[in-house]
N, C-alpha and C positions, 0 to 999 in steps of 0.2 A: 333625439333632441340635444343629447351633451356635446358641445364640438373641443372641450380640451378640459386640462385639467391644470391647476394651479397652485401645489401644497397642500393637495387635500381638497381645493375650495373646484366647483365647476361652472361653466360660462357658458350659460344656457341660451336657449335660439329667443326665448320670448326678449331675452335681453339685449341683444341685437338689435330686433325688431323693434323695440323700442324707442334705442339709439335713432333708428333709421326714421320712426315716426316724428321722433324730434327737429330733426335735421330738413324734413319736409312741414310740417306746421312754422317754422322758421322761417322757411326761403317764399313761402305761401302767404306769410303776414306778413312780407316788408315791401309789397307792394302798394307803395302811400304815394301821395293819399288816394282816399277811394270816396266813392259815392255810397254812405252810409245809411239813410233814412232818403224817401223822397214823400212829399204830401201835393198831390196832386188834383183833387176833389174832394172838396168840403160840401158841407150840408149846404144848402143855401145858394146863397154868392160867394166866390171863389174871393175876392178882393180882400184882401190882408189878413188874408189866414194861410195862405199857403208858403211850403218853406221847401229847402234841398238840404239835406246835411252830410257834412262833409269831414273823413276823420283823418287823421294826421299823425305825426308824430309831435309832442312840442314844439313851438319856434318854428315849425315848416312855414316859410311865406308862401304867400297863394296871386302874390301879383305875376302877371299874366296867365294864367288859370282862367278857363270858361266854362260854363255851365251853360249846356244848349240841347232845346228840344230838335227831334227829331222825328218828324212826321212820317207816321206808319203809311200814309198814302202815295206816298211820292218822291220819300225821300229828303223834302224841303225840311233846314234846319232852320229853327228858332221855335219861339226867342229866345236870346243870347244873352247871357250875364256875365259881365268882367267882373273875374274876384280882387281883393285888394285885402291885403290884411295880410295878420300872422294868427295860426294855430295855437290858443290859449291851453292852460292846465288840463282841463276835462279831453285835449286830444279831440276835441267834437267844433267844429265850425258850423253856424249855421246862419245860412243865407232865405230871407224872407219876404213877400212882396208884402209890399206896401200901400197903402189907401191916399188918395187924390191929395187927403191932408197932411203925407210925410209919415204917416203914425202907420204900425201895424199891430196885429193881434195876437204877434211870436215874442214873446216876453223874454226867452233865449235868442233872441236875435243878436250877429255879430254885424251883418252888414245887411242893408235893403235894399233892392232892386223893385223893377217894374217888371213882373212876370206870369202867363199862366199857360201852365204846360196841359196839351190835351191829354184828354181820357187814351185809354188802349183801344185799339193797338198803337202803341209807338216807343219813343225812346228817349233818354235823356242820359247825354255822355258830359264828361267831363273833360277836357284837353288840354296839355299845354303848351300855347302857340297852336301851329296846325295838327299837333300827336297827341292821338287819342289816347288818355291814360287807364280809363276807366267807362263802361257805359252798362246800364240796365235798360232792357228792352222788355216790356209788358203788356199781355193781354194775348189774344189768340192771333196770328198772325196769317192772311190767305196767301195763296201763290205768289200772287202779284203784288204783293204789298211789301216793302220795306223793313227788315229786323236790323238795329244795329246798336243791338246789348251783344250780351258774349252765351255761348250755346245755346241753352233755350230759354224762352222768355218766362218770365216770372207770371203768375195771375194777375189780371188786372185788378186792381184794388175797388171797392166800392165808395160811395159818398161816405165821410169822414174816417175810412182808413187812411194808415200807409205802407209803405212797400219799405223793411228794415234789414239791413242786414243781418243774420245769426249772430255773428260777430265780425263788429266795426272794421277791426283791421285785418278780418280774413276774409282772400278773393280768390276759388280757385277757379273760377274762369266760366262757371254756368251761374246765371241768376236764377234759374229755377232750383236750384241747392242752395244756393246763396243767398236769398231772399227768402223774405217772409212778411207776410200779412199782417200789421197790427192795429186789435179795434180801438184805437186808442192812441192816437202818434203823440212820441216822445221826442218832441225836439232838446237837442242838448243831451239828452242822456242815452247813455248804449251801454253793451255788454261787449266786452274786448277780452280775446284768448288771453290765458297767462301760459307762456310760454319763456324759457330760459332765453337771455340775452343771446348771438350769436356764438359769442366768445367762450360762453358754459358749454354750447350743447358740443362747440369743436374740442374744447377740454374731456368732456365725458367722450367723445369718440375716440382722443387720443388715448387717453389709461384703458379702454376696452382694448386698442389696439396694441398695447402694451403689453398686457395680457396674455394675447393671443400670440405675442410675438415669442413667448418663454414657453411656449407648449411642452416639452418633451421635458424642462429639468424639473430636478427634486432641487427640496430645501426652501430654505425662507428666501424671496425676493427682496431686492433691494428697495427701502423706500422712495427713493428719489424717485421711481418708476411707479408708484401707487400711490394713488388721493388719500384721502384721510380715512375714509369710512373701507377702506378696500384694506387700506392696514391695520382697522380694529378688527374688521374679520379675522386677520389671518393668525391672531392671538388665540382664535377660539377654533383649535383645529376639528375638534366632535363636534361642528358644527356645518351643514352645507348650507348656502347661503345663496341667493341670485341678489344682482345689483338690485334689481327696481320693481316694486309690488307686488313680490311673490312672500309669500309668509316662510319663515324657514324653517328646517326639515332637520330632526336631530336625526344623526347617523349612529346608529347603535353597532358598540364593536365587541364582538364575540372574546369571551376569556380566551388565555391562553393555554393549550393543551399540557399536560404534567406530563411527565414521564411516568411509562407503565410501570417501573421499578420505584417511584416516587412512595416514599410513607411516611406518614406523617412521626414529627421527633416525638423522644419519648421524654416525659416529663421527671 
C-alpha cells in the first residue's frame, strides 16, 4: 500500500485515491444546469400543480434554455417551454403550469408556463438552442418505442410522486442512478454534493504531487513545497500520519542498544 516515504511521514494509496475521487465528483458536478426534480402526475387533474426543476449555479441565465417533452411513442417532442430568467440563491429554478386563471398551485414558482408532460414511458430534456444539455427518460421502455434520457430510464413515477435527483448538481450520465422517486415532491428545495471548489481540489493534487516528487531524500522539506497541515505533521516525526480520514498510527521506536561492556557509574 506505501508508495514513498517523506521524513518519516508515508503516502498511502487510500490517499491518492481520494485525491482521484475528488477530482471526478468535481468534473461530474459542473455540468449545469441540470434537470433536477420533474412532477409529472398529480392526483386528480394535472392543471396547476405540475412543475420541472431546474438547478444551476448562481446568476446562470436560462434565456434560450427549453424544456420539452418527448414522446415515448414516436419520438414527437412537446410541449415546449421557453425559459427566461436568472438562477436565484437556493441554485434551484422552478418552472410550473399554470391554471386558465394565470394562478398556479407551485408556491416556489420562478416562472409559469402552459404544460403537461405525459406519463411513462417517455422523456423530458432540457436544451440550449438546438443541444441537448441534459434529459431524463422514465418508465419501461419496448423495442419500438423512443428513450431519449441518458443510459437507462428512471421508474416511472406514480400519481403524486416525482422523479428527483440524488443530488441537484450531480449528473453522471444514467438516470436510473441518478434519479429517485419522491412521495412527496419538493419543489425549490434539493440536496446538492459538497464538494471542494475546483481550484482546492487542483491545489491538494499539486502538494500530493509534491510529495511524491522528493521520494528518495532525507531531512525536513522545504515549506514553500507543503500546505499547512502537511508541515504540522512533519513537526511530529513519532508519528505516521495519512492525508485524509485515516485515524493516525503511533510509530513506536525501539531503545537503543548499550554496549556489552556498558556499567552502570558508581556512585
Amino acid at each position: 500500500m506505501v508508495k514513498g516515504k517523506r521524513g518519516g511521514y508515508e503516502l498511502g494509496l487510500q490517499t491518492v485515491m481520494a485525491v482521484a475521487m475528488l477530482g471526478l465528483m468535481a468534473t461530474s458536478a459542473g455540468a449545469l444546469p441540470l434537470l433536477s426534480e420533474v412532477y409529472y402526475d398529480a392526483p386528480g387533474s394535472d392543471d396547476g400543480q405540475l412543475f420541472v426543476e431546474i438547478s444551476g449555479e448562481v446568476g446562470t441565465s436560462l434565456d434560450g434554455f427549453f424544456v420539452e417533452g418527448i414522446n415515448g411513442s414516436n419520438g414527437a417532442a412537446g410541449p415546449t417551454i421557453e425559459l427566461t430568467g436568472t438562477i436565484g440563491s437556493s441554485r434551484l429554478f422552478v418552472v410550473a403550469d399554470q391554471m386558465s386563471d394565470g394562478s398556479t398551485s407551485v408556491s416556489t414558482a420562478d416562472l409559469l408556463a402552459n404544460f403537461d408532460f405525459q406519463n411513462g414511458p417517455d422523456s423530458i430534456v432540457l436544451r440550449q438552442g438546438d443541444q441537448v444539455v441534459d434529459a431524463v427518460g422514465y418508465g419501461v421502455f419496448g423495442v419500438a418505442e423512443i428513450f431519449a434520457g441518458e443510459g437507462q430510464a428512471t421508474p416511472d413515477a406514480l400519481p403524486g410522486e416525482s422523479l428527483a435527483r440524488r443530488f441537484a448538481d450531480l449528473d453522471t450520465g444514467d438516470n436510473a442512478s441518478d434519479f429517485r422517486i419522491l412521495a412527496t415532491p419538493t419543489p425549490g428545495a434539493a440536496e446538492f454534493t459538497v464538494v471542494p471548489e475546483p481550484g482546492v481540489a487542483m491545489l491538494l493534487g499539486l502538494g500530493l504531487s509534491g510529495l511524491a516528487a522528493v521520494g528518495g531524500r532525507q531531512g525536513p522539506v522545504s515549506r514553500s513545497t507543503l500546505r499547512v497541515p502537511v508541515v504540522h505533521m512533519r513537526r511530529r516525526r513519532a508519528w505516521q500520519r495519512r492525508s485524509i480520514g485515516i485515524t493516525s498510527a503511533r510509530v513506536e521506536r525501539a531503545a537503543p542498544e548499550r554496549p556489552s561492556s556498558w556499567t552502570p557509574m558508581q556512585s
